[in-house]
C-alpha positions in Angstrom: 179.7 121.1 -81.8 180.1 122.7 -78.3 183.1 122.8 -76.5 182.6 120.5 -73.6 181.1 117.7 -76.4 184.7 117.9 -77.9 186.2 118.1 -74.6 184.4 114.6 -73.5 185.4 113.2 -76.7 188.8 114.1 -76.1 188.9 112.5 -72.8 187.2 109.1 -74.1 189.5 108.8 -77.2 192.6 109.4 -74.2 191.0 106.7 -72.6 190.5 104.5 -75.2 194.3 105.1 -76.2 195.5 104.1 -73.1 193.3 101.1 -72.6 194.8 99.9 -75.8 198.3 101.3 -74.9 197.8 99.2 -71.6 196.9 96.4 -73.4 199.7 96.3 -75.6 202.6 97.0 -73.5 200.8 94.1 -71.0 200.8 91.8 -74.0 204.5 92.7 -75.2 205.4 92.4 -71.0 203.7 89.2 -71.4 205.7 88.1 -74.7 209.0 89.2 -73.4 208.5 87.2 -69.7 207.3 83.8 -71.4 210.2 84.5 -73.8 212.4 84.8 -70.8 211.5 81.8 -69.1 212.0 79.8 -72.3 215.9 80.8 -73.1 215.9 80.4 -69.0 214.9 76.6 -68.8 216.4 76.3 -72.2 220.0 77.2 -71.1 219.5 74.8 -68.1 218.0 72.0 -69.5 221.0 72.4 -71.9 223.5 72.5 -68.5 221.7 69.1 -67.5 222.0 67.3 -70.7 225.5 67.8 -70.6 226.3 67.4 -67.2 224.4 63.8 -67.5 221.7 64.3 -65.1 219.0 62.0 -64.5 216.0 61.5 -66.4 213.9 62.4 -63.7 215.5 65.5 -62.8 215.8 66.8 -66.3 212.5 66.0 -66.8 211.3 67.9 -63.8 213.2 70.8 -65.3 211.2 70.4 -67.9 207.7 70.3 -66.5 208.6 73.3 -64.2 208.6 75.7 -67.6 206.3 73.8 -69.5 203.5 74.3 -66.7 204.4 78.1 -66.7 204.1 78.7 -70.9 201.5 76.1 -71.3 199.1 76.4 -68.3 198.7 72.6 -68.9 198.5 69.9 -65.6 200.0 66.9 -66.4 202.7 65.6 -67.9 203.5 62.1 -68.9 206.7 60.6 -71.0 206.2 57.6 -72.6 209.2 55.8 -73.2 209.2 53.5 -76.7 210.1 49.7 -76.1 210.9 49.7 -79.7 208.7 47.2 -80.4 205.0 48.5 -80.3 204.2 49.9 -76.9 204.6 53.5 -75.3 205.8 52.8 -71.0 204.8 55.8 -68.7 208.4 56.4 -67.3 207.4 60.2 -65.9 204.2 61.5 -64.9 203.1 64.3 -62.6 200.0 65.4 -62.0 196.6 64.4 -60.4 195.9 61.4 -61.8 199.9 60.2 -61.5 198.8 56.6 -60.1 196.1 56.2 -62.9 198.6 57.2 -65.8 201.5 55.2 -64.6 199.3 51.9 -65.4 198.3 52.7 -68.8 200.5 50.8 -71.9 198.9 52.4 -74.9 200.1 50.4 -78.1 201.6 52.3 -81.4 198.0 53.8 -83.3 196.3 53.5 -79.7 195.4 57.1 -78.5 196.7 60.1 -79.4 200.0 59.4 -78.0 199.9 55.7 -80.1 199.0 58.1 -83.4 201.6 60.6 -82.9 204.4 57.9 -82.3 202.9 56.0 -85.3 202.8 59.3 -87.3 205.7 60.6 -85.7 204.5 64.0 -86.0 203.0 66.5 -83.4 199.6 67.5 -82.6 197.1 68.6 -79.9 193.5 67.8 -79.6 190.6 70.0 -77.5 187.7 68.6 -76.4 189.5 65.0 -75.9 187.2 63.7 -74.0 184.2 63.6 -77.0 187.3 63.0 -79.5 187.3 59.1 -81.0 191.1 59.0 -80.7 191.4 58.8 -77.2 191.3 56.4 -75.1 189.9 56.7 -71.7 192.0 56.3 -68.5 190.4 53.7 -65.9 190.0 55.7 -63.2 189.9 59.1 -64.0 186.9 61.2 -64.6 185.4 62.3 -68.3 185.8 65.6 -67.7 186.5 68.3 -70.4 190.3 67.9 -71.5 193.1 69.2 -73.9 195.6 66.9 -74.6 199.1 68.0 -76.4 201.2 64.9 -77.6 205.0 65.1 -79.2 207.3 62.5 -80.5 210.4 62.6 -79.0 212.8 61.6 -82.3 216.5 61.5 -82.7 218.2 61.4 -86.2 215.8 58.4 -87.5 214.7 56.7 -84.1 211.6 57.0 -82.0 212.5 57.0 -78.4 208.8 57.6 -77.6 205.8 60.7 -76.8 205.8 63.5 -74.1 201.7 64.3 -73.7 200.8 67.3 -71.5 197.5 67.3 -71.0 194.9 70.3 -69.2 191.9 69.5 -67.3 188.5 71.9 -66.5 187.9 72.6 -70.2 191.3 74.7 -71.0 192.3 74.6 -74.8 195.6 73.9 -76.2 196.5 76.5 -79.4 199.4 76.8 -82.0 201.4 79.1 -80.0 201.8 76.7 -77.2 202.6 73.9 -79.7 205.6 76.0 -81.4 207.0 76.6 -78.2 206.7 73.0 -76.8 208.9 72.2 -79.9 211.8 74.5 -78.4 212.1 71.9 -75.5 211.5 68.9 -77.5 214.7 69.1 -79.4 216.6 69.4 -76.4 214.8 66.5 -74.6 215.0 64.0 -77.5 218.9 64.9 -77.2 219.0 64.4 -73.7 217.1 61.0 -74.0 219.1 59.8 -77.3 221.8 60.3 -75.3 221.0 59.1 -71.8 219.9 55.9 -74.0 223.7 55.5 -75.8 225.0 55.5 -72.3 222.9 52.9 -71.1 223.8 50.8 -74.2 227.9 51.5 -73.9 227.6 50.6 -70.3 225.4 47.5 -70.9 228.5 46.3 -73.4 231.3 47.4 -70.4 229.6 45.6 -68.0 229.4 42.2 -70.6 233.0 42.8 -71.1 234.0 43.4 -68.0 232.0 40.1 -66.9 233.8 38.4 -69.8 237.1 39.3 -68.2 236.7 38.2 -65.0 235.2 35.1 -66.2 238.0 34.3 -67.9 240.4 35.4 -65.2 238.6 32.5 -63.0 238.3 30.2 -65.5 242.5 30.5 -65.2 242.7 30.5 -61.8 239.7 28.4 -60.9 240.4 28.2 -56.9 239.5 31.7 -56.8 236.0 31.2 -58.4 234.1 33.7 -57.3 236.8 35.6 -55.4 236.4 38.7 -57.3 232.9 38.9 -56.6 233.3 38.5 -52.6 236.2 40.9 -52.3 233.9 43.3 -54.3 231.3 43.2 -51.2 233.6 43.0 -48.5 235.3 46.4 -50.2 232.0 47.9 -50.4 230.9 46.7 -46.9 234.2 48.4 -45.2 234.5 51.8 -47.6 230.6 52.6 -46.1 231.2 51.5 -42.9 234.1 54.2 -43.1 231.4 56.6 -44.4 233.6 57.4 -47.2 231.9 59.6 -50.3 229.5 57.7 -53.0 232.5 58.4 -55.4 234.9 55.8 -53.3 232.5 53.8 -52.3 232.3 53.1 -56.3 235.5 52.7 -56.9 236.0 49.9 -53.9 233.1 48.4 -54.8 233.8 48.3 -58.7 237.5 48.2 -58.0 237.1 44.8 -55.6 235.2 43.0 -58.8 238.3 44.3 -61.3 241.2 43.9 -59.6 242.6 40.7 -60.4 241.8 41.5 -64.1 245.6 41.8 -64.8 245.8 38.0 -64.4 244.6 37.4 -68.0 248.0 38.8 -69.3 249.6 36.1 -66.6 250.7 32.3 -67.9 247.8 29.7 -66.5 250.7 27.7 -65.3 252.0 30.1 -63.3 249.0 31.2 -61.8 248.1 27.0 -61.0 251.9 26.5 -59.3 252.5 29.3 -56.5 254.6 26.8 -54.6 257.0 26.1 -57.2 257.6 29.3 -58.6 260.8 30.7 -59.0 261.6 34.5 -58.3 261.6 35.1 -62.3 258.0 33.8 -62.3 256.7 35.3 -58.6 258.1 38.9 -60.6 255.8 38.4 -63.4 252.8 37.6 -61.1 253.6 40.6 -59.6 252.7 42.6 -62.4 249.5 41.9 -62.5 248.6 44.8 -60.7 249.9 47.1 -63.7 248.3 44.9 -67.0 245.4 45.7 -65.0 245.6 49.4 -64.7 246.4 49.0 -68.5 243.5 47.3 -69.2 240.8 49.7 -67.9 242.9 53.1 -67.7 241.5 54.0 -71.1 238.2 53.2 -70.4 236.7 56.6 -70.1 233.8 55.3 -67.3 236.5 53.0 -65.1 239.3 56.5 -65.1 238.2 56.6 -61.2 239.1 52.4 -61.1 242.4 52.3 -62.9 244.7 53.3 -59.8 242.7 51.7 -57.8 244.0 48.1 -59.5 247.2 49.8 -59.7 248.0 50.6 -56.2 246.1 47.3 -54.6 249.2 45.6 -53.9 250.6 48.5 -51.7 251.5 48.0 -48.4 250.7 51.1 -44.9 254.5 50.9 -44.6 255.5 51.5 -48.3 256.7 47.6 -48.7 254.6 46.8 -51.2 254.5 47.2 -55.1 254.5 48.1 -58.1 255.0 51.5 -56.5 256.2 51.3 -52.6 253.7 53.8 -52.1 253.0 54.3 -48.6 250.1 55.5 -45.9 247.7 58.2 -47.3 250.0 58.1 -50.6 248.0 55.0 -51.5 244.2 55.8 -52.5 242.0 54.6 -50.0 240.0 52.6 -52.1 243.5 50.4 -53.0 243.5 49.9 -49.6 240.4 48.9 -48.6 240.7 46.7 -51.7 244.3 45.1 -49.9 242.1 44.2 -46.9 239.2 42.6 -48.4 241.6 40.4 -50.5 243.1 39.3 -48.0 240.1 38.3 -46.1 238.5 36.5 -48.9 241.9 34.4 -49.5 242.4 33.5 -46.4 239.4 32.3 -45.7 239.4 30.3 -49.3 240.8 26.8 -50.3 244.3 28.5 -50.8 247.1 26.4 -52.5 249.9 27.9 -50.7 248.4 28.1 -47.2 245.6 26.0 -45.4 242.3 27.7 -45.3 241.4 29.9 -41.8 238.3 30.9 -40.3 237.3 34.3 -40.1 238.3 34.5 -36.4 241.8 33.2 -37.1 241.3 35.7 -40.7 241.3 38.5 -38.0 244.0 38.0 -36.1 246.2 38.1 -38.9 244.8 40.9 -40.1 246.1 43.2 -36.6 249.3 41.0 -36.5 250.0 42.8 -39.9 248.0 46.2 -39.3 250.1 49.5 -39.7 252.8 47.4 -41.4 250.6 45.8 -44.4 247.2 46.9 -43.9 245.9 50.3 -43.1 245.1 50.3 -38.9 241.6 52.1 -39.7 240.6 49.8 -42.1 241.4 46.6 -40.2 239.8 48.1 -37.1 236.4 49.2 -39.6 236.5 45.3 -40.9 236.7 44.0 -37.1 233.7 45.7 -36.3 232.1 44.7 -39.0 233.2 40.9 -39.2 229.4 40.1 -38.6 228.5 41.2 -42.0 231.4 39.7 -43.5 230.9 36.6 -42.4 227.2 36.8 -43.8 229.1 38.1 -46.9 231.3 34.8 -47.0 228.9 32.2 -46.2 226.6 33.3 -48.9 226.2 31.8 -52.2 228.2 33.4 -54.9 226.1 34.7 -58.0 228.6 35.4 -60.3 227.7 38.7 -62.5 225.0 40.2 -59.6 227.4 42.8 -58.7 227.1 43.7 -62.4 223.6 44.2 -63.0 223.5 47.1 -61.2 222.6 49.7 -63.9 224.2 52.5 -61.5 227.4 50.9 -60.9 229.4 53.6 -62.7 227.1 56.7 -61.9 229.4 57.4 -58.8 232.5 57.3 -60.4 
């Protein structure tokens, strides 16, 4: 063989050994960057789970990586009713306003046979597949569709389906590391699901308690729930944080609570009470605090009871806090209370009208009441008196499945 035969050969064999080389380190660069990206999104979707953060957010999270291993276009979560159908909660993609109207049933689909099942799969070629179900709406095009369970301990919660349009295929590797984020999100949505049941019971109970805090003192019917808006009306006309405008709100509907631990006859005979008895009404304030200060989701409410009896001037009880020692929500609460009872069928005083309501509250601002606050519910006595005039449904306030986000 002559010399520049060997010398070509040499250079082609170089230049096969680097195309592979290439190949190879772009394939490892390729591996390590996806691999990246995974323990990335997997830290943070960790981070969100246990900071409690929205579905929707987490779920964005999600979708963000997902997209970037999977090279898929849509996604959709399907939450379980627990009875037989899957409810699009979450979809992104192209055909979002399509998707969000489907209600497959359990068996319907590939996201029905993979809750059935309970077990992953994926499926190319969907559109010629007799599993799925066409979406009204959307074109037969060539699709890929990649369906998961989300299951926690024993229970179904529902089916995450990614799907790819324009012929794409779904493979193995994608469906491993799918399963990565699926543990994560079937915690996140176990959980975000307990919360919603512990604060469905709080909110019963709390209703429970104010019911029967009423049902004691029955000329006050409805009182809690009144001072409750007037306490929110005046903390965001203060344009005071989301956190106290919670706690005023939330605060306004508890804060007679400590009257269940008061005698019914006492509560019925202001007028006749002697001091012995007008001390143990007093205390109301504090068998309150007691009632809610272990509840982990009212912390941010307990003082607020506590405190709502304080007066600017530092007269007040159970403390004689005074000014800015008093939380601001305690004293908002001070001046809607007063509002709604004097305005009310009162059994110590006669009722007053909301213009007659105000000028007691500046005869008693700075001394009492915080001057702020009275001047914020003067300018807003308007809404109040929309606020007082309208029927009371007793419980609304509570059905608010964000009421205790803020706190």
């Amino acid at each position: 063989m002559n010399k520049p035969l060997i010398f070509v050969l040499i250079i082609i064999l170089f230049a096969i050994f680097s195309i592979v080389l290439f190949l190879a380190n772009r394939r490892l660069y390729n591996r390590i960057r996806e691999q990246n990206i995974i323990l990335s999104s997997s830290k943070e979707l960790s981070r969100m789970m246990y900071q409690l953060v929205d579905q929707e957010a987490f779920f964005k999270e999600m979708w963000k990586t997902l997209k970037q291993i999977t090279n898929a276009d849509e996604f959709t979560y399907f939450r379980f009713d627990k009875v037989d159908t899957l409810i699009p909660e979450f979809v992104d993609g192209v055909y979002r306003e399509q998707i969000i109207k489907v209600r497959p049933h359990l068996g319907e689909g590939l996201s029905g046979k993979v809750a059935l099942e309970r077990k992953p799969r994926f499926l190319n070629n969907a559109d010629k597949s007799p599993l799925t179900q066409h979406v009204p709406g959307t074109p037969k095009d060539d699709s890929a569709l990649l369906a998961y369970p989300v299951i926690f301990g024993s229970d179904l919660y529902g089916v995450i389906l990614l799907t790819k349009l324009g012929g794409k295929n779904f493979n193995e590797k994608e469906l491993k590391n799918v399963e990565i984020f699926m543990n994560i999100a079937s915690a996140h949505i176990a959980g975000e699901s307990l919360i919603a049941t512990v604060r469905s019971g709080l909110v019963d109970m709390l209703q429970a308690l104010i019911t029967a805090v009423e049902l004691k003192d029955t000329y006050t019917a409805g009182h809690s729930l009144r001072v409750s808006k007037i306490a929110e009306l005046i903390a965001t006309e203060l344009k005071l944080p989301q956190k106290e405008i919670a706690r005023s709100k939330i605060g306004g509907l508890l804060h007679d609570i400590g009257k269940i631990g008061i005698d019914e006859k006492i509560l019925k005979e202001w007028d006749v009470l002697s001091e012995e008895e007008k001390t143990a009404i007093s205390k109301h304030p504090e068998y309150g605090y007691m009632l809610v200060k272990n509840v982990k989701l009212l912390n941010g409410v307990a003082e607020t009871i506590l405190y709502h009896h304080e007066w600017y001037n530092g007269k007040g009880y159970p403390k004689g806090l005074k000014g800015n020692e008093i939380p601001i929500s305690s004293r908002i609460i001070l001046v809607a209370d007063a509002i709604d009872a004097m305005t009310s069928r009162n059994l110590l005083n006669p009722k007053k009208n909301l213009d007659e309501t105000i000028a007691e509250l500046m005869r008693f601002s700075g001394t009492q009441f915080d001057p702020e606050i009275v001047t914020t519910a003067i300018n807003a006595k308007e809404k109040i008196a929309e606020i007082l005039n309208t029927p009371i449904n007793n419980g609304a306030a509570l059905d608010d499945e964000s009421l205790f986000e803020n706190l």
